[in-house]
N, C-alpha and C positions, 0 to 999 in steps of 0.2 A: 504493500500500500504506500510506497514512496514515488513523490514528485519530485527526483533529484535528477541534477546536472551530470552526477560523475558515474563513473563505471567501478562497483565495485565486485571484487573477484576474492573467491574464496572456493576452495577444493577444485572440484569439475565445474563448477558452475558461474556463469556469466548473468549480473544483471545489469541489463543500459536502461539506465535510470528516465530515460526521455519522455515527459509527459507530454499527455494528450493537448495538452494548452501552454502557450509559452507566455501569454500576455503581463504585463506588469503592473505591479501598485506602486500607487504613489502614498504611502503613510506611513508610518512606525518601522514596517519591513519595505523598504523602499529598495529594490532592485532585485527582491527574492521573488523566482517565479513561484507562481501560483500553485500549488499542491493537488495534484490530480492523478487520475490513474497511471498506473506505470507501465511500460512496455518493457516487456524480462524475456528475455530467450536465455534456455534454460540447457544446458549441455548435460548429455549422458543421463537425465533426467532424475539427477539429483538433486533432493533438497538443501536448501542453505540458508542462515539466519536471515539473507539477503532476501531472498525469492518470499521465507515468510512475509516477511514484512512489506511485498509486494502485494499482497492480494488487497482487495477492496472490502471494509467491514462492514456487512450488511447489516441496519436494523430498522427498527417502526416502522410497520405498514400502518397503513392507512387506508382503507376502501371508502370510495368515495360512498357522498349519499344516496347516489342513482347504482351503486354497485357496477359503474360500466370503469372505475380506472382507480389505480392503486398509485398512493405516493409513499414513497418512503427516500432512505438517507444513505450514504454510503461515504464511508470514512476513510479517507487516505493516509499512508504516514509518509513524511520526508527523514529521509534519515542525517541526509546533509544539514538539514534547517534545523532535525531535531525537535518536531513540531507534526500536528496530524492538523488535517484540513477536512468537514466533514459537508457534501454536497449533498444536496436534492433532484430526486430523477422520480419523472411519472410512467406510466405502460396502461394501457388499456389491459382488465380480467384475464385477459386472456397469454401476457404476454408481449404482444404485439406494440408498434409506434413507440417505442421504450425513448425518452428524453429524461436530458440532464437541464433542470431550470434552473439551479444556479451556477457560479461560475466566479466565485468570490473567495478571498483573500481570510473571510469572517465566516466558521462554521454557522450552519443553518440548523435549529436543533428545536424538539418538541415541533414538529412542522404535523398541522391540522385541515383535514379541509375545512369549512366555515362558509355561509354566505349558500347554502344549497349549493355548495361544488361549486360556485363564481370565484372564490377563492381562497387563497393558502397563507393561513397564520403558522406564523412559526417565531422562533427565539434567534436573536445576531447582535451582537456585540461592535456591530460596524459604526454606530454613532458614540462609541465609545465604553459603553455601561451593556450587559444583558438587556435588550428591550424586547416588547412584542412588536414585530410588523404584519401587514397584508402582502399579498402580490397575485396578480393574477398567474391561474394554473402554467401558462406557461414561463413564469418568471419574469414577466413584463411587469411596470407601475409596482415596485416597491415602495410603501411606503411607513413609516414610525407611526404605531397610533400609543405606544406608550412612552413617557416620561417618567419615571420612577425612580425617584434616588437611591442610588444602592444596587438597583437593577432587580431582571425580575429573577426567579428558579425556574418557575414550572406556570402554565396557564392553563386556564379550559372555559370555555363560552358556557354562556346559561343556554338552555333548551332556544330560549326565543332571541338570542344573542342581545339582549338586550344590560346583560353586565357580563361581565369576566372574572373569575375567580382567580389570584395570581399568587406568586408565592415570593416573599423576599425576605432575606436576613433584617434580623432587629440588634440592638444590643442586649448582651445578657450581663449582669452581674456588676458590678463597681471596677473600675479599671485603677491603675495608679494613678493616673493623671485628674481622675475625679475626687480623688483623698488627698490628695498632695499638687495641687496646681500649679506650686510653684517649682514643681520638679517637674519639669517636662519632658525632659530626657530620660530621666530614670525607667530602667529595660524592666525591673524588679516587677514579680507578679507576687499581687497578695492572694495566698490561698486560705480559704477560711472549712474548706467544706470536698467532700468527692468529686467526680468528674468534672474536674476542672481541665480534664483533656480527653479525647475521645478518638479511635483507630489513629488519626494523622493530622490533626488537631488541636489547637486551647483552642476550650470553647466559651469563645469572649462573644459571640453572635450565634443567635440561634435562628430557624425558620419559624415565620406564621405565617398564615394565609390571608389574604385579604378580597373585598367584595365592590368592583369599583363598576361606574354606571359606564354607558358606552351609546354612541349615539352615531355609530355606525363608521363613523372618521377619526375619533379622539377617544381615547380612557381617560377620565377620572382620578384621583387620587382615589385609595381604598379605604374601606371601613373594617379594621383589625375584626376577625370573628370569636377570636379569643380574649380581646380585651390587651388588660395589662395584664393577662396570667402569664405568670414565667416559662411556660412550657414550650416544646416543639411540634409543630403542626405545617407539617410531616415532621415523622422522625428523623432524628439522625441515626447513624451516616448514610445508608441507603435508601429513605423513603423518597417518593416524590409524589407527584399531580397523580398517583394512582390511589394514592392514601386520602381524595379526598373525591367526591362525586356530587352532581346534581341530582335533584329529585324532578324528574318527568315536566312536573310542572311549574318548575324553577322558584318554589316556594321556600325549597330546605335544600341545606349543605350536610353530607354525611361526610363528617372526616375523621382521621384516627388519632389518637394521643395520648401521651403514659402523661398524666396528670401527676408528674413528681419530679422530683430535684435532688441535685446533690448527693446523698448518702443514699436517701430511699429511692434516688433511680438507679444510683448503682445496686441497687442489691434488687430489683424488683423488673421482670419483665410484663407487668400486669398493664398493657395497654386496652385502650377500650374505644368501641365506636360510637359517635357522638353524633345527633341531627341537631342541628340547628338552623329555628325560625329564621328567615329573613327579616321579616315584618317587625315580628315580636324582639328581636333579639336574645330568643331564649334560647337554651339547650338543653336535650335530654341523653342522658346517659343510658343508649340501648344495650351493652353489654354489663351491665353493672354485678357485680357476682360472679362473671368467669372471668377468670384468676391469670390467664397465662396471655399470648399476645391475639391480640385483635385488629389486622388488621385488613385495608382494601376493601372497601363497603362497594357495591354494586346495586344499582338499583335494577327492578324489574320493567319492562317498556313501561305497563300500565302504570309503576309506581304503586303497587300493592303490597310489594315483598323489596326485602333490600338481603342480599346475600353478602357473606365476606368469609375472610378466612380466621380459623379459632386454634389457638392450642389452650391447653385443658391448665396447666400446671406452671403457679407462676416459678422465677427463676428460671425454668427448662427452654431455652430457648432452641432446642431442636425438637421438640416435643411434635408429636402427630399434627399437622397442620390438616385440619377439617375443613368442612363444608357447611358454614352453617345459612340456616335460611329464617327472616322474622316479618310475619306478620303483622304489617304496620299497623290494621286497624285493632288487631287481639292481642298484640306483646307475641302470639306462641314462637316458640321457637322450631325449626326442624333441621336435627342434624343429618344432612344428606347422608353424606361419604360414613356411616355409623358400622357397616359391612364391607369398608371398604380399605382395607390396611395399611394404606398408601398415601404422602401428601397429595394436597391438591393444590394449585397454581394456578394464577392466571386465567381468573374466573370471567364468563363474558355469555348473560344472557341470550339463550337463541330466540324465548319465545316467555310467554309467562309463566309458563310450565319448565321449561328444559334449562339446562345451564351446560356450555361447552367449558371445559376444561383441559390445563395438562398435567401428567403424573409422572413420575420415576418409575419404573415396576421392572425388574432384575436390567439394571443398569441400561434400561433406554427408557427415553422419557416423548410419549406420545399423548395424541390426542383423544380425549372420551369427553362424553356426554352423559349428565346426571338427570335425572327427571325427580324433580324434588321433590313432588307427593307419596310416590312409589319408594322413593329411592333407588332406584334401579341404574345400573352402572355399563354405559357400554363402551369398550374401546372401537375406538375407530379406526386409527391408525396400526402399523405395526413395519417393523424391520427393525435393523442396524442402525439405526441414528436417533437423534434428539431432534424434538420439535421442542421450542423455545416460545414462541408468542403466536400471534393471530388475531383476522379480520373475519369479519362475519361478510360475507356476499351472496346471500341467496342461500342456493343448496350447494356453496362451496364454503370452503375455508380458505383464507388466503394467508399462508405459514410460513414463518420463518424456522428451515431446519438446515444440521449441520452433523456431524459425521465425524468418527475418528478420520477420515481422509479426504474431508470437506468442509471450508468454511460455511457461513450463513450464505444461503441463499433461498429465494421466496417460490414456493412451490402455491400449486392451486391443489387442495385435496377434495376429494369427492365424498360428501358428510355421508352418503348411502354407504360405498364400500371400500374406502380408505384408498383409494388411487392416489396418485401423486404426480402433477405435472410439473416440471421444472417451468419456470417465468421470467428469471431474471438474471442467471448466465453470466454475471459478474465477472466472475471469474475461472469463465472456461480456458480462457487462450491460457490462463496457468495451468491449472489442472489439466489441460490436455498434452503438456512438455512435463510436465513427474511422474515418475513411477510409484507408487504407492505400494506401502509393502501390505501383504496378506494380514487380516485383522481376525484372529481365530478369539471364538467364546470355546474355553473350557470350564467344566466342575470339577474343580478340585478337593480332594477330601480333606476336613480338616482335623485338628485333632481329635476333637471332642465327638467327630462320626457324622459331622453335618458337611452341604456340601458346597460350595463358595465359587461362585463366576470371578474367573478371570480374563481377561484381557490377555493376550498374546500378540504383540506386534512385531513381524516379521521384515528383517532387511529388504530393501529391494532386491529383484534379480536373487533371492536366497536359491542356496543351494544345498542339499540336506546332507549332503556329503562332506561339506567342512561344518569347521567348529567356529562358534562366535561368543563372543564377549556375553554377557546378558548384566542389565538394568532394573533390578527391583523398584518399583515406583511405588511409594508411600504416598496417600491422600490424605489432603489437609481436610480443618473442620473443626474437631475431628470427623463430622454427621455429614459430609457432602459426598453424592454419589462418583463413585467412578463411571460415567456412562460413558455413552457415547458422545464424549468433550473435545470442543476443538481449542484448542489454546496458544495463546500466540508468547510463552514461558514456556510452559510445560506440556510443549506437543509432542507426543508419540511418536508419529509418524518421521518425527526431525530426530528424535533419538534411533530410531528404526534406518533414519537416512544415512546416518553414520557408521552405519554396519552392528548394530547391538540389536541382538534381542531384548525385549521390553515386555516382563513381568507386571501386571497393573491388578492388582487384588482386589476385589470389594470386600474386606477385611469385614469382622465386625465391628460395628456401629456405623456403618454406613444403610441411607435411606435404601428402598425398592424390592427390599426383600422381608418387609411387616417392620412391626413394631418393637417384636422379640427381637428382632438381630440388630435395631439400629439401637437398640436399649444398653445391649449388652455392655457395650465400651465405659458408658459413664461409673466413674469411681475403682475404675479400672485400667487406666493406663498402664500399659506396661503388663497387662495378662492376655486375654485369649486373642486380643487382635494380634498384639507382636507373638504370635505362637502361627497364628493365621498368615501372616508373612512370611517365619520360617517355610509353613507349608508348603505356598505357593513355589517360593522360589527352586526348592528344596526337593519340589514334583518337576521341575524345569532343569534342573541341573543333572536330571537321571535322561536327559535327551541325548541322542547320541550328537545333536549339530550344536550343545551346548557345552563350552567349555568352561567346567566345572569350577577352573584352577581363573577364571576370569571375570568373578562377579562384581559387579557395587548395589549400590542402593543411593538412593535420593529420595528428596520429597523438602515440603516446605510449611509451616506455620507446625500443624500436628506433626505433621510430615516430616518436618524439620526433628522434631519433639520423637519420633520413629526412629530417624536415622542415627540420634544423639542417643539413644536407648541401646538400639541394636548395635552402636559400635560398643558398646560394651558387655555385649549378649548372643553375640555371633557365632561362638565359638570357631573363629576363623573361617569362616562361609566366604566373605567378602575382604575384595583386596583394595576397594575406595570407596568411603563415602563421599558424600556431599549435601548439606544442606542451607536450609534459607528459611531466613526469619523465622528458625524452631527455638521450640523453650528444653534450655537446658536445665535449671536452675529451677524446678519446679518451686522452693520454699520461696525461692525472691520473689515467681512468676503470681504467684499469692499475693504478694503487696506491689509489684511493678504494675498489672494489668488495672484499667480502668472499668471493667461489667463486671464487677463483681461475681453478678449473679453467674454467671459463665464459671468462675473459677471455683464456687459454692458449691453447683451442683456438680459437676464434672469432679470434681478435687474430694467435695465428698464434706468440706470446712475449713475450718484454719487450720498450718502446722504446728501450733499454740495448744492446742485443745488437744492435750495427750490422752483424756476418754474416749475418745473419736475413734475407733478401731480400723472405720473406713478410712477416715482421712488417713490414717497414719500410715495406710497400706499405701496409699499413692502418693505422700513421701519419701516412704520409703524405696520407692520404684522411680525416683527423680533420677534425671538420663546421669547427673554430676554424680552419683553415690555408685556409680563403674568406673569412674576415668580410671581407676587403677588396671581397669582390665582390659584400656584401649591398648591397639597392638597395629593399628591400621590407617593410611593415611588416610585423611579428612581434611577438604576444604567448607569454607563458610563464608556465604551472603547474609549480607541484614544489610534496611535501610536505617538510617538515625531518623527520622520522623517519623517510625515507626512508633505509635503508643499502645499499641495491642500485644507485641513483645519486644521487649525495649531491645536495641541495638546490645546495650551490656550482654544479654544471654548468648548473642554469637559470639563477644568480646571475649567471654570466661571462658566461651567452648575452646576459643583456637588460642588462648592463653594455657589452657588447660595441654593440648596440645603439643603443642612446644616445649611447656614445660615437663612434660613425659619423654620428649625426645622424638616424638611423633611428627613423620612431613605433614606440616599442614600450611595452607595458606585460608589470608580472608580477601574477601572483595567486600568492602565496606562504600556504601552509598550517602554520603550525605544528606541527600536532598530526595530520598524515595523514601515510602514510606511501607507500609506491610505489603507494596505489590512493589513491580517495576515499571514506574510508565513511559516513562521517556524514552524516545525510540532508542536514543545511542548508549543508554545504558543497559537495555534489554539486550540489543546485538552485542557488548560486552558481557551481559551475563551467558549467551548463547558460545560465544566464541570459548570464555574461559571454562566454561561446563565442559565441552568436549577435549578441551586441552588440558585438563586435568584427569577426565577417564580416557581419557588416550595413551596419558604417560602411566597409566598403572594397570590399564586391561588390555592393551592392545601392544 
């Protein structure tokens, strides 16, 4: 997904950076072309961090209101500039007439139809700030209808487009400069209370939503819907304009929100869903009594029924994500999904009766439909890949899926019997120059006589008559599925291009296989899953094209927290680790981490609390109480803005390290935070990852 000028070269493969557009800006990046699709010819049809980083990232569709034409967004990365550019492209249902409407320097983001299909709101920071603009479908007459100080987050029209719902940061909390005026300079944060930092974060500004009038050409300033309550609406760090919804007849806002602060939001995931009068100014608290997270309200066409998603149990923040459904004129509640062992996702009325949904279910996550009287559960979908989101069109779906050896791209599904028509082709001219290695499901046995999908990803051009390196892959979370994931870090397929085979376990506590197996893990790190590791790999190593004497392991956050475990529990299995942003230091990771509630239920309590027989077990299973038993080389990533595992936990590992006398190196990030976003630090982490299991497996 890069718009660069130069040619960079790595292994077999060539990528000429030459975009589709050469035109110039005149502002802030004044002589940098414009950031657009890349033209990559690809030798020998190997993968390379380069060519990743080539493809276009597809997301939000949007079917229009007549169901005759789909707009969505597609994200470039420059790896020269160091920067990603994300444009807007239309296509008629079917496919067909596919255009690019914009062509700007300023990503186009949250982009809406609006106006019965006459035109397209969307999010652009080109006047300086986030604002909302219009423009007609094909990208003609752009124009600003908001002004908003601060800029906006996220938007969405009332039913009769007569106001706009918006989202912008507030102030939270007392800063220095408001206690001490005369110190203007002083950097010094006064903390009086918890989550005073959040994943990558101080959080000195929080989101609320606001309700401003609109008279077709202009917005309004807003009327806050929360008042002065100090809270988030949307959450942070990942909610947005899905967390909040109109009511049918644009009389009520349903949005979501953990009504707490400080200490009690860190120890409590108890959000709840809120309607609130326009008129009246009032609100009522529709989930009041379930305990665990609430969020994504949905209303039904007629506005009878409002659905979202529920977990049961506060603190559990991986807890069964349900289906629930409320009776606006009676309170009743009905829990759909009650028979159904599986989250549910990405909820989107068909009818007043049905609800389209998607699930995980044995590591691929498709599309079903619930009928919420019945409760009755159909899949729709089914194969090898992930569907991620979707449009309603009639009797199709219009879905964004992706593949272990496929980015996003937007298919038309057939809601009768799950066909799938490719639409939007982004990224063929790449995938048509890679080889993509063999993606095999095995069931592996595992200790305890149960039996566990893995992943197998196989080199290109494999031959089963040599021997190859092999790759245990550890999943973060520790609750997220190994499915069928395309990742532009941790892709498969890029490890598999390097000549390894790649080991990817759905270990326990990971979703799609009930509720028993994704249970398992909590209060238990460092038991049945890391046994469920050994297994996998350990069923892989008895292969005759697997050279036994050549293994490593990776992975990162849990993952990371796996591979810092297993170097000291290997019993010499493996001859490299590597990991990223893992917790080493379970007893710090107790008072480093900011959610509390996360570290509580997982960890089981504090390391303080010597009655705790749980907790004491998963201190005792903290990856630093081995380092005596490391014996193996080990590299380490962490970003320093990382607030979810402080950068210190990689610092101690490869301290630790060294001080044993163990080859180790770090790649230490400044400016990332628990992921890597910046293009030219990713193709550094891509580069050093294979040059470190290179020097020791190959």
């Amino acid at each position: 997904m890069n718009k660069s000028i130069m040619a960079l070269l790595l292994g077999a493969s060539v990528v000429s950076c030459g975009g589709k557009f050469s035109a110039k800006i005149e502002d802030t990046e004044k002589d940098a072309p414009l950031i657009g699709k890349a033209t990559v010819k690809v030798e020998n049809g190997i993968m390379t961090p380069e060519v990743l980083y080539s493809f276009g990232r597809v997301s939000d569709v949007q079917v229009s209101p007549d169901k005759s034409k789909v707009l969505y967004g597609v994200t470039y990365v420059s790896i020269e500039q160091n920067k990603t550019n994300r444009e807007l492209f239309t296509m008629n249902i079917d496919g067909s007439d596919k255009k690019q409407i914009t062509q700007t320097a300023k990503s186009e983001n949250n982009a809406v139809w609006v106006k019965g299909g006459a035109k397209i709101a969307f999010l652009s920071s080109e006047s300086g700030s986030s604002q909302i603009w219009e423009m007609n479908p094909d990208g003609s007459e752009r124009v600003q209808i908001s002004d908003i100080e601060g800029g906006v987050n996220g938007f969405s029209y009332s039913p009769d487009e007569k106001k706009i719902l918006y989202i912008k940061n507030i102030k939270y909390g007392e800063r220095t400069a408001d206690k001490y005026p005369d110190l203007p300079k002083a950097s010094g944060r006064i903390i009086d209370d918890l989550m005073y930092k959040h994943w990558s974060e101080w959080v000195e500004e929080i989101p609320h939503s606001f309700i401003a009038g609109y008279d077709g050409t202009k917005m309004t300033d807003g009327i806050d819907i929360l008042g002065d309550e100090p809270y988030e609406c949307p959450m942070l760090p990942f909610g947005g304009i899905e967390q909040l919804a109109w009511s049918p007849d644009g009389k009520s806002i349903a949005y979501t929100c953990r009504k707490k602060k400080g200490m009690e939001y860190a120890l409590s995931t108890n959000s709840d869903i809120y309607l609130y009068n326009i008129d009246t100014k009032e609100t009522k608290n529709l989930t009041e009594g379930m305990m665990g997270y609430d969020i994504n309200p949905v209303f039904s066409p007629d506005g009878k029924y409002i659905a979202w998603q529920s977990m049961e149990r506060d603190g559990y923040e991986s807890d069964k994500n349900r289906m629930f459904v409320m009776n606006l004129t009676t309170n009743d509640k009905i829990y759909v999904t009650e028979k159904f062992d599986y989250n549910t996702d990405y909820l989107a009325w068909n009818d007043n009766e049905s609800i389209y949904f998607v699930s995980c279910v044995e590591a691929k996550t498709h599309l079903f439909k619930a009928f919420v009287h019945t409760k009755e559960i159909n899949q729709i979908t089914k194969g090898d890949y992930d569907y991620e989101s979707f449009g309603i069109a009639g009797d199709k779906l219009i879905a964004i899926r992706h593949s272990l050896s496929a980015p996003n791209e937007i298919y038309s599904v057939n809601t009768t019997n799950g066909e799938a028509t490719e639409l939007s082709f982004e990224n063929k001219e790449i995938l048509g120059q890679l080889k993509m290695g063999k993606v095999e499901e095995r069931w592996i046995a595992t200790t305890d006589g149960k039996k566990m999908l893995t992943w197998i990803v196989y080199p290109p051009n494999f031959d089963p008559n040599k021997k190859y390196p092999a790759l245990l892959y550890c999943q973060g979370g520790p609750q997220s599925t190994v499915s069928q994931f395309w990742s532009y870090r941790w892709n498969l397929q890029m490890m598999a291009a390097n000549g390894y085979i790649v080991v990817a376990p759905n270990r326990r506590g990971l979703p799609g296989f009930g509720q028993e197996w994704l249970e398992q893990i909590s209060k238990d790190y460092g038991g049945q899953n890391m046994k469920d590791y050994l297994s996998a790999i350990d069923a892989m190593a008895k292969e005759p094209f697997v050279n036994a004497d050549k293994l490593g392991c990776t992975g990162a956050s849990y993952g990371g927290f796996s591979v810092y475990w297993l170097a000291g529990n290997h019993n010499k299995r493996f001859k490299a680790f590597l990991a990223h942003a893992g917790i080493f230091n379970v007893e710090a990771q107790y008072l480093e981490t900011e959610e509390m509630w996360f570290a509580n239920w997982d960890l089981g309590g504090s390391f303080w609390d010597r009655s705790n027989s749980i907790a004491q077990r998963s201190y005792a299973n903290s990856p630093h109480k081995f380092v005596e038993k490391w014996d193996t080389p080990i590299m380490i990533s962490h970003g320093e803005l990382d607030y979810r595992i402080l950068a210190s936990q990689g610092m101690m590992a490869f301290n630790a390290a060294k001080l044993r006398g163990i080859p180790a190196r770090m790649l230490i990030y400044p400016n990332e935070n628990h992921w890597i976003a910046q293009p030219q630090n990713g193709i550094l982490f891509q580069r050093e990852f294979f040059r470190w299991f290179d020097t020791y497996l190959k």
